[in-house]
C-alpha positions, 0 to 999 in steps of 0.5 A, spaced: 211 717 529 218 715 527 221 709 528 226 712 534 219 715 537 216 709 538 222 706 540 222 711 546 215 711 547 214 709 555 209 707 559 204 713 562 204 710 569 197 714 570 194 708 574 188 707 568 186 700 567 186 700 560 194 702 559 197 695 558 205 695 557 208 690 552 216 689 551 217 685 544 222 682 541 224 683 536 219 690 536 222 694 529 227 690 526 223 686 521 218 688 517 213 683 519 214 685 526 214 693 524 206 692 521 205 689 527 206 694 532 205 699 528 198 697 529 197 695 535 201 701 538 195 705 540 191 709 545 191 705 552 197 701 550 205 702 550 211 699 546 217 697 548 223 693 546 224 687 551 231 689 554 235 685 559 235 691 565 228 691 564 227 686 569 230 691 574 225 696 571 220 701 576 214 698 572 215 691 570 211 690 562 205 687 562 207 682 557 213 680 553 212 678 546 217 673 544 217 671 536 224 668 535 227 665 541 234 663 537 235 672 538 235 670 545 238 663 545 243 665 541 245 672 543 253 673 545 257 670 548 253 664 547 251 660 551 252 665 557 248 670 552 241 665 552 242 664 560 241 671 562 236 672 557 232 665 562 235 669 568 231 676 565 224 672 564 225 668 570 224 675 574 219 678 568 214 672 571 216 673 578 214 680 577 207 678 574 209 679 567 206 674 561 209 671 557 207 670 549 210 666 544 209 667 537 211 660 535 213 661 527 216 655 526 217 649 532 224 648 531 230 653 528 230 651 521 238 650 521 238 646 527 239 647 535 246 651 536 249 646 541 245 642 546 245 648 552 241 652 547 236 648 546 236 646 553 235 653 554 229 653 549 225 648 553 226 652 559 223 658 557 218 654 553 216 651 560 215 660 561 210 662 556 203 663 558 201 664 551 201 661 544 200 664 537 199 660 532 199 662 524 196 655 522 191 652 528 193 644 525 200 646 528 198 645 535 200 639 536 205 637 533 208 644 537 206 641 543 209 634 541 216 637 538 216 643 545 212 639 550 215 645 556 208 649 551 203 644 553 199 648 559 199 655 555 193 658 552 193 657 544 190 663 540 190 662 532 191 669 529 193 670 521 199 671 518 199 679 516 203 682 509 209 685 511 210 687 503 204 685 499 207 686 492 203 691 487 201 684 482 195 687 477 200 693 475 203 690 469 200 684 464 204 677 464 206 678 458 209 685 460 213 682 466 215 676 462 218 681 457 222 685 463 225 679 465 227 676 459 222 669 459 221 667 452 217 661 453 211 660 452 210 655 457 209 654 464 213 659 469 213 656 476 216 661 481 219 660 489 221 667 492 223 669 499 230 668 503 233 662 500 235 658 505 238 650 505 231 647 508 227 651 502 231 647 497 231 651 493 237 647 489 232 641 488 230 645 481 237 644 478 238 637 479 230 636 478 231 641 471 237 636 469 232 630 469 226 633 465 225 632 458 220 638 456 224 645 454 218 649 455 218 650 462 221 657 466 223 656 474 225 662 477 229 663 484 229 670 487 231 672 493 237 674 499 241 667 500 244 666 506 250 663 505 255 664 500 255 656 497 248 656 496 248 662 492 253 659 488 251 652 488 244 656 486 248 660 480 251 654 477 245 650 476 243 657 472 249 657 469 248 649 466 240 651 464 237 656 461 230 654 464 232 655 471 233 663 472 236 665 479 236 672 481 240 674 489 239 679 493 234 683 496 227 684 493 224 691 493 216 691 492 216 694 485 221 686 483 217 682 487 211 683 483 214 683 477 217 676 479 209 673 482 205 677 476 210 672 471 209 667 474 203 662 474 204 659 480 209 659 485 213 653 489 214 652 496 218 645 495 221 646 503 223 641 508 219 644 513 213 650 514 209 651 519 208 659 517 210 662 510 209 669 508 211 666 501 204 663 500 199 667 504 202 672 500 201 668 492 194 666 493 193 673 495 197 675 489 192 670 486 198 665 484 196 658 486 201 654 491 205 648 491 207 645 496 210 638 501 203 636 504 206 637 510 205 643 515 202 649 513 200 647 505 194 641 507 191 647 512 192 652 506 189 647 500 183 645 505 181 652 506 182 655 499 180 649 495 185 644 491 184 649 485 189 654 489 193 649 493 197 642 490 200 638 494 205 633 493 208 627 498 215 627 500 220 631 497 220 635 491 223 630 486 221 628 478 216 625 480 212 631 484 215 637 478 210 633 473 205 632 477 205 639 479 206 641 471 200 637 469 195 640 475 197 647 473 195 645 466 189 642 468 187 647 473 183 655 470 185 661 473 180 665 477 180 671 482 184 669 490 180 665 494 184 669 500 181 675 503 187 677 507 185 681 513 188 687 514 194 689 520 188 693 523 184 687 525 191 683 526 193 688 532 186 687 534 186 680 536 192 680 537 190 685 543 184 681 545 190 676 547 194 679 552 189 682 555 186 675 555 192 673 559 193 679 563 187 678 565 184 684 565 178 683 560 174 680 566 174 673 564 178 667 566 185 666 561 183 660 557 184 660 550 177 658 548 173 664 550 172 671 547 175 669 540 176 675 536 175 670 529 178 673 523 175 670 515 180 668 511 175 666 505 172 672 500 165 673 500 162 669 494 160 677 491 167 678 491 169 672 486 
């Protein structure tokens, strides 16, 4: 089925209990929300984009799955644009539609707009029925920093691959080579889109101050901004052990990148879901990371042999501890067992209709927990 298909697809409106219409926001657009709803567009449920004429629609959606509200908040001409949106989801509830929020950060990384935004946003937070978490510690700092989501119902499913690199196709020497890496040292790697709370601009000034040569750092990734990408090609330009490659990544460059490297950084200021890192221990890289957010969860669930965290920033201090950990850890097989979009969907799925209601139980969180492992069987190992 194509994108524009799918994109169309409506509900059958034949009366069947089964049949649940979801609108999604963003539905196609980003990879991680195509994986998705590819897998959960199915027999007995109907996709739909969230559109503001569709609360004046026949047949109201069941739910409406809401990932990044900034994409409501901030919809031109802003703030009008954020107000209607709450003015479309305030008639998508009276109408009996269910609200679910996956919450993928607690708040924008590059801060609030302006003041009615985030007015805005605690309004419709005070909306959502449901909540879906990629790390269940996450809770309660959500609940702190958005009290308006503390009387919705929590569910805790795994963060998906949206593009899980081909790691193993080549040897390290072999992606080192295509890279132009001549050291023989440690190569620590941070990936992704290179936004100013990621700091990834610390390695320059952290490189500057260290006095061993035979280390490699490379940054990969689509920058946001163009002074960040050049402050990024500056600092390149003054260290030959730091290697900035900007644009986006294709599949075939990104396992590249993860199989030179031996281990990959998240020195972020905030992070409460990453691809990034689910996506290095399922590429069998270990993690470092701020024990802040999504990293201790990761660490106590994989083990202090895959996951090194370190306090406060990532400064001096925290670059050799994390260089004297990675020499003094063995490498082994991932601890992860990444579950697969087919199980994602499915609780998922089991979520709305737990909201809906229509599962025959009461709508609480607690109940009916579709449970998916994150750990690899020991005859995996």
């Amino acid at each position: 089925m194509t994108t524009d298909s799918r994109t169309q697809r409506r509900y059958r409106g034949d009366g069947r209990s089964e049949d649940l219409l979801v609108s999604a926001t963003p539905l196609w657009s980003t990879d991680y929300t195509r994986e998705l709803y590819e897998a959960i567009d199915r027999d007995g449920i109907s996709m739909a984009p969230v559109r503001r004429a569709g609360c004046l629609a026949r047949r109201a959606p069941d739910v409406v799955h809401i990932h990044w509200t900034p994409l409501l908040t901030r919809t031109w001409p802003m703030p009008v644009g954020g107000l209607l949106w709450l003015l479309v989801l305030v008639i998508l509830k009276m109408r009996g539609t269910k609200i679910v929020h996956t919450a993928h950060n607690i708040r924008p990384h590059e801060g609030w707009a302006s003041e009615t935004e985030r007015r805005v946003q605690t309004w419709i937070d005070g909306l959502v029925d449901g909540v879906v978490l990629h790390t269940p510690s996450a809770h309660d700092e959500l609940v702190a920093g958005r009290p308006g989501l503390r009387n919705a119902a929590f569910r805790f499913v795994p963060l998906g691959l949206a593009n899980p690199a081909a790691v193993g196709s080549i040897s390290r020497a072999e992606a080192r080579r295509r890279i132009g890496i001549r050291s023989s040292g440690p190569v620590l790697l941070a990936f992704g889109s290179i936004r100013r709370y990621k700091g990834f601009h610390a390695f320059g000034s952290v490189l500057r101050r260290l006095p061993t040569e035979d280390v490699q750092v490379l940054i990969a990734g689509q920058p946001w901004d163009t002074d960040l990408a050049s402050q990024l090609k500056g600092q390149a330009a003054a260290d030959p052990r730091l290697t900035v490659c900007l644009g986006r990544l294709e599949d075939d460059d990104l396992a590249t990148l993860i199989s030179a490297s031996d281990a990959v950084v998240l020195p972020y200021a905030d992070v409460h879901s990453s691809g990034v890192a689910v996506l290095a221990l399922a590429s069998g890289r270990p993690l470092i990371g701020a024990a802040r957010g999504m990293i201790p969860w990761l660490r106590d669930l994989h083990g202090a042999e895959w996951v090194h965290t370190y306090e406060g920033t990532f400064d001096d201090r925290a670059f050799q501890d994390s260089l004297r950990w990675l020499e003094g850890r063995s490498d082994g097989s991932s601890p992860v067992r990444q579950p697969s979009w087919t199980e994602i969907a499915d609780a998922t799925v089991d979520f709305y209709r737990e909201i809906v209601g229509r599962n025959g139980e009461t709508s609480q969180a607690t109940r009916g927990r579709r449970r998916i492992s994150l750990r690899r069987h020991r005859t995996d190992r």
